[in-house]
C-alpha positions in Angstrom: 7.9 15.2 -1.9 8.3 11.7 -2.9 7.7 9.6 -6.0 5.6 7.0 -4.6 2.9 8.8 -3.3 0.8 12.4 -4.0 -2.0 13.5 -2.2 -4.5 15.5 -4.2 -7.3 16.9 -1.3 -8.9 14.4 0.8 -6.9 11.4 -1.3 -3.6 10.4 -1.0 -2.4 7.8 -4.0 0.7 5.4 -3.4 2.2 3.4 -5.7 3.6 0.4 -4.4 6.2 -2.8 -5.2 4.3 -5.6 -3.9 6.1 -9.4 -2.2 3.6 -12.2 -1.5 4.1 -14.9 0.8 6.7 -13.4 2.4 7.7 -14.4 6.6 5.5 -11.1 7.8 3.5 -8.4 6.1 6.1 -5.2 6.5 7.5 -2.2 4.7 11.0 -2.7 3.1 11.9 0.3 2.0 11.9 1.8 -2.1 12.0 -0.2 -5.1 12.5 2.4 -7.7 9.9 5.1 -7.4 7.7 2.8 -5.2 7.2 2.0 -1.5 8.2 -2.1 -0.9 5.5 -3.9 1.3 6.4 -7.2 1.7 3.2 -9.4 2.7 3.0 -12.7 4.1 -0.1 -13.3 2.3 0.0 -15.8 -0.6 -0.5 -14.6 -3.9 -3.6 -17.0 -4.7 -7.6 -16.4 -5.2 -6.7 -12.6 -4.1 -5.7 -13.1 -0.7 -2.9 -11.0 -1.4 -4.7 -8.2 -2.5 -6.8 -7.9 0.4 -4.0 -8.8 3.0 -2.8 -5.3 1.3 -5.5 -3.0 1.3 -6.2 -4.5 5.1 -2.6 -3.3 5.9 -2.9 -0.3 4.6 -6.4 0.6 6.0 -4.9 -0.3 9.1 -2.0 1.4 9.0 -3.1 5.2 7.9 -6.0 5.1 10.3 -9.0 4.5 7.8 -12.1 1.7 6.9 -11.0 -1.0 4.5 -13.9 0.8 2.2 -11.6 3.9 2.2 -8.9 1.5 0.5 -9.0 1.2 -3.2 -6.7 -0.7 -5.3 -7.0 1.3 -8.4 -4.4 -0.4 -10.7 -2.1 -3.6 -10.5 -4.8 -6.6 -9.6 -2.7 -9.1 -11.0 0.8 -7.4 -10.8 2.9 -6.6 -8.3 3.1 -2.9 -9.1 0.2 -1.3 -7.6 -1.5 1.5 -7.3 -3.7 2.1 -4.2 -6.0 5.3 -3.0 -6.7 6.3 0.5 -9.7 8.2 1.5 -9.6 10.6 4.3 -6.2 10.1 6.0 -4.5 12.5 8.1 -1.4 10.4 8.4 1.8 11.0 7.1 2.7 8.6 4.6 6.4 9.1 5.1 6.4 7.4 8.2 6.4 4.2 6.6 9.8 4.7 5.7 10.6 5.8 9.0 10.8 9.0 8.7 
């Protein structure tokens, strides 16, 4: 088991290390105990935000309103809950 996510029943919880405006929205491996997403989103009027939660809807197979960003707004330490998913979160390290 990892540090940067936990799934407790139907939700899975990571905590992620956040990069606006970077070249192309991608994993980049850990930062500490969190999963790097690099997003080529600027960080202005929340674009960034919801460039995220769009990523990550897409990526573990859900709706966006199965996507909640449920600390980290303003920060680039975030926390984000996933409603539903059947997919490994692992893989986005490669795994």
């Amino acid at each position: 088991m990892s540090d940067w996510y936990r799934r407790s029943g139907d939700i899975l919880t990571l905590t992620l290390h956040v990069q606006p405006g970077a070249k192309r929205t991608e994993t980049a491996g850990l930062h500490g105990e969190a999963l790097k997403i690099r997003l080529a989103a600027p960080p202005v009027e929340g674009r960034a935000n919801e460039a995220l939660l769009r990523f990550i809807a897409d990526y573990f197979g859900v709706p966006l309103r199965q996507v909640e960003l449920k600390q980290g707004g303003q920060s680039r330490h975030k926390v984000v809950a996933i409603t539903g998913s059947k997919v490994d979160p692992g893989r986005l390290l490669g795994a």
